[in-house]
DOVO-287851 format. One record per residue (C-alpha): residue in one letter; x, y, z. Coordinates in steps of 0.05 Angstrom, whole numbers, padded with zeros to 5 digits, always signed. Example, Ala and Ser with C-alpha at 12.3 -4.5 7.8 and 13.67 -1.06 7.14 Angstrom:
2
a+00246-00090+00156
s+00273-00021+00143
This chain:
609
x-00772-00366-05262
x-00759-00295-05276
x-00786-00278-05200
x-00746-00331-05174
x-00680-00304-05200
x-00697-00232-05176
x-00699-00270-05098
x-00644-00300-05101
x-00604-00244-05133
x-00630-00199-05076
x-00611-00248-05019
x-00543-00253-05045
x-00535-00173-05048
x-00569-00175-04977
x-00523-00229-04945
x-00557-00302-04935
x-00533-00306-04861
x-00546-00228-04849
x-00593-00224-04780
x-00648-00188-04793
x-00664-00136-04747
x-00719-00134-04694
x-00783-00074-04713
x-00842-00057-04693
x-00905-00094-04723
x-00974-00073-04734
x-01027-00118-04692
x-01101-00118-04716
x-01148-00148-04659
x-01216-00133-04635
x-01232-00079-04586
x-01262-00088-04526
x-01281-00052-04452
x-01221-00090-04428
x-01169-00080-04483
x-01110-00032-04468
x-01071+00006-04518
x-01061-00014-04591
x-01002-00016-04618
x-00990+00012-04679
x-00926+00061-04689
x-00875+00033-04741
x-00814+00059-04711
x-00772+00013-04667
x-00796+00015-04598
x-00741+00012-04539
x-00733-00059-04531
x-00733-00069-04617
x-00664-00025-04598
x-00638-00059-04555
x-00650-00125-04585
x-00619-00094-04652
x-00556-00082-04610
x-00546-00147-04592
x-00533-00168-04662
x-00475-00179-04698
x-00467-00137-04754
x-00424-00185-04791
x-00469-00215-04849
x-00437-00281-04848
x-00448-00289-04780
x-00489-00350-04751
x-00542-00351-04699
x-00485-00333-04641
x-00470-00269-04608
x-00406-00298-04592
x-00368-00367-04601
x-00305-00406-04580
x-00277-00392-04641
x-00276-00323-04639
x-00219-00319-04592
x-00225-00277-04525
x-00291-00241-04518
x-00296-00163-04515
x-00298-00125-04442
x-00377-00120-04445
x-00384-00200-04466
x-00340-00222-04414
x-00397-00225-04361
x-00443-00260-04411
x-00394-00310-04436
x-00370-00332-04358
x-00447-00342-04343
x-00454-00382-04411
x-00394-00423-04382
x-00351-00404-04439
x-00397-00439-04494
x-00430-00401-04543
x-00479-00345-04527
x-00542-00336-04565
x-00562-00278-04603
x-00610-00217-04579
x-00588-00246-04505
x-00540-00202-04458
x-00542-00245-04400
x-00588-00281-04349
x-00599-00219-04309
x-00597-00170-04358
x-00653-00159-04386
x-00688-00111-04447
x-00716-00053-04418
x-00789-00036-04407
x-00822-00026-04480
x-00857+00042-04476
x-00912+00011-04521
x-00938-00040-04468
x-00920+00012-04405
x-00982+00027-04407
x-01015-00025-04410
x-01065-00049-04349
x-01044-00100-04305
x-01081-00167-04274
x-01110-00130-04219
x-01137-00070-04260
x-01164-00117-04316
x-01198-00157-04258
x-01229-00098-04234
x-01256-00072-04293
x-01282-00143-04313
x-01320-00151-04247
x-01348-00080-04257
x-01367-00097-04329
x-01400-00165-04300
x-01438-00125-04250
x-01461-00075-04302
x-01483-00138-04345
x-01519-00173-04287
x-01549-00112-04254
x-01597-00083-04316
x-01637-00115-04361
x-01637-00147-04423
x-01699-00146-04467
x-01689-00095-04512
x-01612-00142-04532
x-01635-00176-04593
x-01692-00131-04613
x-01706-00076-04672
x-01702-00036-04607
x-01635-00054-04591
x-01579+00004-04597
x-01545-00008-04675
x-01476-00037-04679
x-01408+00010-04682
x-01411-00009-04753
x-01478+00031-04766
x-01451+00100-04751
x-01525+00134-04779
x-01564+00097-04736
x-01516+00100-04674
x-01515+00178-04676
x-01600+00167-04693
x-01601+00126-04629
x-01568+00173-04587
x-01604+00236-04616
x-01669+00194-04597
x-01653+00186-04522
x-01636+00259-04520
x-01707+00283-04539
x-01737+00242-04494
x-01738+00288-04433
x-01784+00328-04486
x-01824+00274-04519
x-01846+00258-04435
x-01873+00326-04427
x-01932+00368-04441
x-01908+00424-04461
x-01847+00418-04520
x-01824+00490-04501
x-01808+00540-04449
x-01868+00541-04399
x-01845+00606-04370
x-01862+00636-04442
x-01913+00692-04463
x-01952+00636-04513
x-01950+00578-04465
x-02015+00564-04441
x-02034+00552-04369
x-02059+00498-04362
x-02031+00470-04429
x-02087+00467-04478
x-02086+00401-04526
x-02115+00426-04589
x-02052+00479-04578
x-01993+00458-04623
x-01951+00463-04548
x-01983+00400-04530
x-01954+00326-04532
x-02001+00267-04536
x-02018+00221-04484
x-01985+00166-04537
x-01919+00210-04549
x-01914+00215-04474
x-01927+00134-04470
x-01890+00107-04521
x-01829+00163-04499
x-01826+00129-04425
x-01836+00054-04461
x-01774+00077-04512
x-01736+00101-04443
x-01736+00027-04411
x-01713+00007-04479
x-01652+00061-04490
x-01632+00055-04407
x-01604-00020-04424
x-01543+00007-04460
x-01532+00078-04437
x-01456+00090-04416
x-01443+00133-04359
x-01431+00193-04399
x-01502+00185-04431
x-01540+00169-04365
x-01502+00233-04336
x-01525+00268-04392
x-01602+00245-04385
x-01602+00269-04317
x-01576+00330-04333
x-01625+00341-04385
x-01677+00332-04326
x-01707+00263-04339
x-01737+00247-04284
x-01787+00300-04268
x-01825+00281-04344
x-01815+00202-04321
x-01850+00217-04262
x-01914+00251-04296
x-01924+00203-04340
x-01926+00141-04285
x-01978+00203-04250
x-02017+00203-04313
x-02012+00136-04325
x-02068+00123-04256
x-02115+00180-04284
x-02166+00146-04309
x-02212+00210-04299
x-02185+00248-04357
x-02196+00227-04419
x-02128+00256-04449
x-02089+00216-04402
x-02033+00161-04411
x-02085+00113-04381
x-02136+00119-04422
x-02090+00113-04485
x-02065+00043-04453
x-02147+00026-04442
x-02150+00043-04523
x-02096+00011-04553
x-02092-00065-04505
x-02102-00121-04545
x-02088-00196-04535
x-02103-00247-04491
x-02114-00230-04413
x-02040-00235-04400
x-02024-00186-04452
x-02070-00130-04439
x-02051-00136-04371
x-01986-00127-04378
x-02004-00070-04430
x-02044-00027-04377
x-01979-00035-04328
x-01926-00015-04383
x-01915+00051-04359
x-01900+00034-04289
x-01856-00032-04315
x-01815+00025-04365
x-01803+00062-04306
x-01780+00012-04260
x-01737-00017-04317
x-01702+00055-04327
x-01687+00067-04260
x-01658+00007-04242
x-01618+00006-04306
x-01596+00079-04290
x-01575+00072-04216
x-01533+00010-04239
x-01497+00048-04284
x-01481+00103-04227
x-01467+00068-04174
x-01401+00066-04201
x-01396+00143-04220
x-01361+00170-04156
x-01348+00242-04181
x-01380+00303-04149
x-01425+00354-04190
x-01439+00413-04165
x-01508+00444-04139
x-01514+00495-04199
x-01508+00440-04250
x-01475+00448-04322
x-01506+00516-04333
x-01511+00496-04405
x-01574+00510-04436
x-01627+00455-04426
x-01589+00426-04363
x-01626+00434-04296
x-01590+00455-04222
x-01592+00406-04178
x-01625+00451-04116
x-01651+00394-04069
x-01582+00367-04052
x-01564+00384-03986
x-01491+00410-03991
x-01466+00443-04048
x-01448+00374-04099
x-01461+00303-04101
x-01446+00245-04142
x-01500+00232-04196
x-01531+00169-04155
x-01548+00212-04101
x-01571+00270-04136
x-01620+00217-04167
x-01650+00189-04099
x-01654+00253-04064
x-01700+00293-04122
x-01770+00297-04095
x-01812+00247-04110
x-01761+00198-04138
x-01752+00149-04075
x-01828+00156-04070
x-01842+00125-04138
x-01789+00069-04125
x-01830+00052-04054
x-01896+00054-04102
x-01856+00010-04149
x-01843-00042-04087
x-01914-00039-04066
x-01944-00051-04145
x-01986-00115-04163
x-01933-00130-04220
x-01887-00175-04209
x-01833-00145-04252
x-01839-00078-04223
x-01833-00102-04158
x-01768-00141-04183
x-01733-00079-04219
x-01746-00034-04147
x-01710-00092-04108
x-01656-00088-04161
x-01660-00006-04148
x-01647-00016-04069
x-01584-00063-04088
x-01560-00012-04128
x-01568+00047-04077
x-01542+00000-04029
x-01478-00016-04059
x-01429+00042-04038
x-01469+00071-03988
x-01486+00061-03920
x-01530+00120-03913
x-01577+00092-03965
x-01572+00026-03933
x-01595+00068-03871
x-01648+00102-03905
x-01681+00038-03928
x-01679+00006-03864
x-01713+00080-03835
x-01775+00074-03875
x-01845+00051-03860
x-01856-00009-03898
x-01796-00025-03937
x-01771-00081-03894
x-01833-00121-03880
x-01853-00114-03966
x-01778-00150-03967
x-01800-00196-03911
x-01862-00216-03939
x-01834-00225-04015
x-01777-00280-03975
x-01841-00314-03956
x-01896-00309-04002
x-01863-00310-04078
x-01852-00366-04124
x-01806-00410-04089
x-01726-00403-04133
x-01756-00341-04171
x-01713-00284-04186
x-01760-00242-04143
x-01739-00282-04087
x-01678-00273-04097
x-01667-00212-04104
x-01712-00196-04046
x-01656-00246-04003
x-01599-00206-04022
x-01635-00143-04003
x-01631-00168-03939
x-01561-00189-03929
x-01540-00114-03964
x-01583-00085-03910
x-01537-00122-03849
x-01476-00068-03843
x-01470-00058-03775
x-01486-00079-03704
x-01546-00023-03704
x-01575-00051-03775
x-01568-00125-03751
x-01615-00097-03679
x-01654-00073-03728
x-01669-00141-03767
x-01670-00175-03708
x-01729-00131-03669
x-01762-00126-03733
x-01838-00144-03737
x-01891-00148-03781
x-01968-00128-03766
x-01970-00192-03737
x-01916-00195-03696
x-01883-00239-03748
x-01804-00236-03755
x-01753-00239-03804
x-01736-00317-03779
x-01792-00358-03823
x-01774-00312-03889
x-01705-00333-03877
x-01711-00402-03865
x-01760-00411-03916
x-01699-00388-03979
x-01656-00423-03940
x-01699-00491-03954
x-01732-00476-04010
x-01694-00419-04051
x-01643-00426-04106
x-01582-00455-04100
x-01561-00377-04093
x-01604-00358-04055
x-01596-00405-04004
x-01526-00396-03995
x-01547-00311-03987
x-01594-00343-03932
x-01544-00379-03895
x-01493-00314-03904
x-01550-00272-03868
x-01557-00322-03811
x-01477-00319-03802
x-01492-00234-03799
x-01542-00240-03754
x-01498-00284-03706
x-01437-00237-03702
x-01422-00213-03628
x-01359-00182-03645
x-01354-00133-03703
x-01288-00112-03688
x-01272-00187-03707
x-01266-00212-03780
x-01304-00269-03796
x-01254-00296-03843
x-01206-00286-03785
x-01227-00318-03725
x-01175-00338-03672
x-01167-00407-03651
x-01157-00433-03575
x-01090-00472-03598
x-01065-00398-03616
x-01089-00362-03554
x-01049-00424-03513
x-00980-00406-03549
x-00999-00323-03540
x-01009-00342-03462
x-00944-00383-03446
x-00911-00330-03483
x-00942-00280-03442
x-00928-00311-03376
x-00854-00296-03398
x-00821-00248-03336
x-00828-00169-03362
x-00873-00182-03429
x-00938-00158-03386
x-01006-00184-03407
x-01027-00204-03485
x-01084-00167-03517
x-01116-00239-03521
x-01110-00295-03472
x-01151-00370-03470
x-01195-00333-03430
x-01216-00280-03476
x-01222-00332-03536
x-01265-00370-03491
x-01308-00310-03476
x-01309-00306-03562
x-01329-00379-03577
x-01375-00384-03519
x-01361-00434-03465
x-01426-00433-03425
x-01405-00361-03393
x-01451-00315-03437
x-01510-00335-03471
x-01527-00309-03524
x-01600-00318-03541
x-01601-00297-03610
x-01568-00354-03632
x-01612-00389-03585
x-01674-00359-03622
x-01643-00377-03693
x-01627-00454-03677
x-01699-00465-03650
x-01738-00428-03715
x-01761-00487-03754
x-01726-00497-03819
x-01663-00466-03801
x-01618-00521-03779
x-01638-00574-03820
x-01641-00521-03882
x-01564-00514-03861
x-01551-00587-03852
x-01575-00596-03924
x-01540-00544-03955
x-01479-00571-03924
x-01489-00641-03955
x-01501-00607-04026
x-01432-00595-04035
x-01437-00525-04080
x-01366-00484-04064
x-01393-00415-04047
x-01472-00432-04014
x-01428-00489-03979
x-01380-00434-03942
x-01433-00393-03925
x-01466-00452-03889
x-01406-00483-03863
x-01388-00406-03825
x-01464-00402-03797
x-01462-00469-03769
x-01388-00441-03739
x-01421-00382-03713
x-01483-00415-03680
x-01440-00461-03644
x-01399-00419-03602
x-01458-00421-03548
x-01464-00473-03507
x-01548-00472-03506
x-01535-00479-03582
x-01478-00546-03581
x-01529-00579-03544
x-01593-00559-03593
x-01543-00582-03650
x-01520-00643-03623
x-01590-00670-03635
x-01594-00639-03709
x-01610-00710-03753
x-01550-00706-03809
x-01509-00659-03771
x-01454-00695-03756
x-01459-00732-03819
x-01451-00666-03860
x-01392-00636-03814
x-01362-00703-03846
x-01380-00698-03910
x-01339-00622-03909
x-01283-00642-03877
x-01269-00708-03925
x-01290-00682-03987
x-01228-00670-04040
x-01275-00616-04073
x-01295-00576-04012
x-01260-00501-04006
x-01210-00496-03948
x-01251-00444-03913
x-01308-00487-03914
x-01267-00539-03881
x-01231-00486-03832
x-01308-00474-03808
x-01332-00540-03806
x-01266-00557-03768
x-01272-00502-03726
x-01351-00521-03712
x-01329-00582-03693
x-01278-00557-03641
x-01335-00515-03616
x-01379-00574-03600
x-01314-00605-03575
x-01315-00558-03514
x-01375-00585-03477
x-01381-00668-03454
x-01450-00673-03453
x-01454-00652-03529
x-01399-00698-03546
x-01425-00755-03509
x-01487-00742-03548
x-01451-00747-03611
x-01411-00806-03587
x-01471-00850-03585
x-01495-00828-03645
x-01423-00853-03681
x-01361-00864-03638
x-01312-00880-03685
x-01340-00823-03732
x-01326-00766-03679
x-01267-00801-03659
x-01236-00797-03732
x-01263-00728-03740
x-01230-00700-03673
x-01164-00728-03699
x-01173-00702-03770
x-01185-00629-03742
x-01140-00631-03692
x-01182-00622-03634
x-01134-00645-03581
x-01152-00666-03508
x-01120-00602-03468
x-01183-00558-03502
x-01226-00601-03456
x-01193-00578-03398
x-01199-00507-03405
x-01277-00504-03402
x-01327-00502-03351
x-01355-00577-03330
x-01422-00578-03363
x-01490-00581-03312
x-01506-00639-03275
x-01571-00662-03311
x-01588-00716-03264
């Protein structure tokens, strides 16, 4: 009772109806890579002022900044009270368009875009390494374990060491030549192992400042010794004859156990080059020059951002090639997963991958010969589409053989019928590359015939000259039987590939169903190709099943629309389709506006007899 009366005593020296002004709180939350700033001043921010203004300092004031009752209002209320209609204006409010300024605590503050960014970047990061050491004793300690976070990060730093033979200088008076290992100098073929084994582990949840740092310790030069010493098996103080010693298990397991060393190293790099292929700064040739950093003396100019000063060091591309070219299945994986990464920012690398001996047809021949939906596959899919950047790189997919003369067309239509939902829709994205004849035209973008009509009566205007595109140039784009383009020709009679299309088309998923929707665009702007796809069993069928479904994107629907229109252009294909269902293309043609003048701008089709 005694605490009660102390309250009430205190509001009544305070004022019951006294507004209580507007300050600055403290907010506890979690932090995360996509948090901003915390707040957590006490002083009254800008717009705590401001709102603090607003009130009246009488303390037996109500809820109102001004009434009826309070007679005429004041020179700076008379603005606020004439848009309040002369009724009562609410307190902390100035007016409808005056509003509190900017509070400095939340200025900076990221916005939608920049959050969006960094969440994508974050998801790439997430989706681009691996994930088995999450979970494990091996797994980097929580923020909450300070010890064993500074432990962890001490660890990765030694590793450089731990890799190599010799734990000091090598240039020194006492450093033997060639290392001796009853010499206390030397480190153990199972320091060096378990080092590169511990390096696959750390790599999973390095930052960028870390990974930056392991290069600059010189990381890869040990990395690579060890996979060396890991295929001696002519010297008994090799890494391979440790792995021979300590396997144990069922087959599986010891042969996994003999390939560690090359799995550790393809885990690493791919888990390093994902971190820096976001890492856009420049270092310079010379290095840190801080003691135990290296120069970086094979780049060709005088800096480079970490991801290229990683391909370019001798020897490192080499391993990742051997990685492509190994019997394991995982290693093979992680160096696909290393070409993504190179090939992310970079054209050059893209260039350089398409350049050498061997690369391409290992891709090709993974497309065809791996586990049908595996994430080898698909990974070894996406390769491909990352490698199709320009009209020179698509030639170069196109003329590309195999020992046998084999192409890239059967790998392709065999993900595209048998892949993962994924990777089918990458498939169908490669065949819409691969079918581009203008690439100063955006796919997204393509012009429609019903636009180059309005552009061309404009145009035949008195003094407006000539438009930059007439019917005649779109029909030159979409194909009207005046160029032939056999490409597209080639693609639409490779087995697999249309009905591969026509099925991913009826499955209905929103981004594999775009992709498929745009290659069956692309393949019918030639005339050889309406005809071939006329007679496709389901095609029409599917076109229909885009266009009416509530749940399809609108692109897809612009390019199965637009598809349609193609296949509009030429009679024989439509009298084809006709017979197959009249009132079917006749409902179609009049849901995608395909109107009758379009007919009348192409070339009659052939007399077949």
């Amino acid at each position: 009772s005694m605490m009660l009366e102390d309250a009430d005593a205190t509001r009544r020296k305070n004022g019951a109806g006294r507004a209580v002004t507007r300050t600055a709180v403290v907010i506890g939350r979690f932090e995360t890579a996509l948090d901003g700033p915390i707040r957590n001043e006490t002083e009254p921010s800008g717009a705590d002022t401001w709102w603090n203004s607003t009130l009246n300092k009488k303390a037996n004031d109500d809820g109102a900044l001004w009434t009826e009752t309070d007679g005429e209002p004041t020179a700076e209320l008379k603005e606020t009270v004439k848009q309040y209609q002369g009724k009562s204006v609410p307190r902390g409010y100035r007016g409808f368009k005056d509003h509190p300024p900017e509070d400095e605590h939340l200025a900076n503050q990221r916005d939608y875009e920049d959050v969006m960014v960094e969440y994508k970047r974050a998801e790439r990061m997430l989706l681009g390494r691996t994930t088995e050491a999450k979970g494990t004793k091996n797994a980097r300690p929580p923020w909450d374990q300070p010890a064993n976070s500074f432990r962890w990060v001490e660890d990765m730093k030694v590793l450089p060491t731990k890799m190599g033979k010799v734990v000091h200088d090598p240039d020194a008076d006492d450093a033997p030549d060639p290392p001796d290992p009853h010499k206390k100098n030397w480190v153990s073929a199972e320091v060096r192992a378990k080092a590169a084994i511990r390096l696959g582990d750390i790599s999973e949840e390095m930052d960028e400042n870390e990974t930056a740092e392991l290069l600059e310790l010189g990381v890869m030069d040990p990395l690579m010794d060890v996979v060396i010493d890991a295929e001696k098996d002519d010297d008994r103080t090799s890494v391979w004859q440790y792995l021979q010693a300590t396997k144990i298990g069922n087959d599986e397991a010891v042969l996994r156990h003999s390939r560690i060393i090359h799995i550790s190293a393809a885990r690493a790099l791919r888990n390093i080059t994902c971190v820096l292929q976001d890492m856009h700064s420049l270092q310079p040739k010379e290095g840190r020059q801080v003691p135990g950093t290296i120069s970086y003396d094979w780049i060709p100019g005088n800096s480079a951002t970490f991801l290229d000063i990683l391909i370019y060091q001798p020897g490192v591309y080499d391993m990742m090639l051997s990685l492509l070219e190994h019997p394991s299945l995982e290693c093979r994986e992680h160096a696909l997963h290393i070409m993504l990464h190179m090939m992310h920012h970079q054209d050059r690398h893209k260039r350089l991958i398409l350049a050498t001996e061997g690369v391409m047809d290992s891709v090709r021949l993974t497309m065809l010969q791996s586990e049908n939906g595996s994430k080898l596959q698909d990974a070894a899919a996406i390769v491909l589409r990352r490698t199709i950047h320009s009209p020179a790189s698509r030639d170069t997919i196109l003329r590309h053989r195999g020992p046998k003369g084999e192409s890239f067309l059967p790998a392709i239509a065999n993900v595209l019928n048998n892949g993962s939902a994924d990777a089918r829709g990458v498939a169908a994205d490669t065949l819409w590359n691969l079918t581009v004849q203008q690439p100063d035209v955006g796919r997204l973008e393509h012009p429609t015939l019903e636009a180059a009509k309005k552009r061309d009566k404009v145009a035949r205007k008195p003094g407006l000259g000539r438009p930059q595109e007439t019917i005649e140039d779109v029909q030159r784009l979409l194909g009207d039987g005046i160029t032939v383009d056999y490409v597209k020709q080639d693609l639409c009679s490779e087995a697999g590939i249309l009905p591969g299309l026509v099925n991913l088309l009826m499955d209905g998923q929103e981004k594999p169903l775009t992709q498929a929707a745009a290659a069956v665009w692309s393949l019918t702007i030639d005339r050889g190709n309406k005809r071939n796809l006329a007679q496709v069993d389901g095609l029409l069928k599917a076109l229909s099943h885009v266009v009416d479904s509530k749940s399809s994107p609108d692109e897809a629907r612009r390019f199965a629309g637009s598809a349609l229109r193609n296949l509009a252009t030429d009679q024989w294909t439509m009298n084809v389709l006709c017979a197959a269902d009249k009132h079917l293309i006749a409902r179609l043609l009049d849901k995608c506006q395909v109107n009758g003048w379009q007919h009348s701008i192409v070339a009659p089709a052939p007399n077949y007899g």
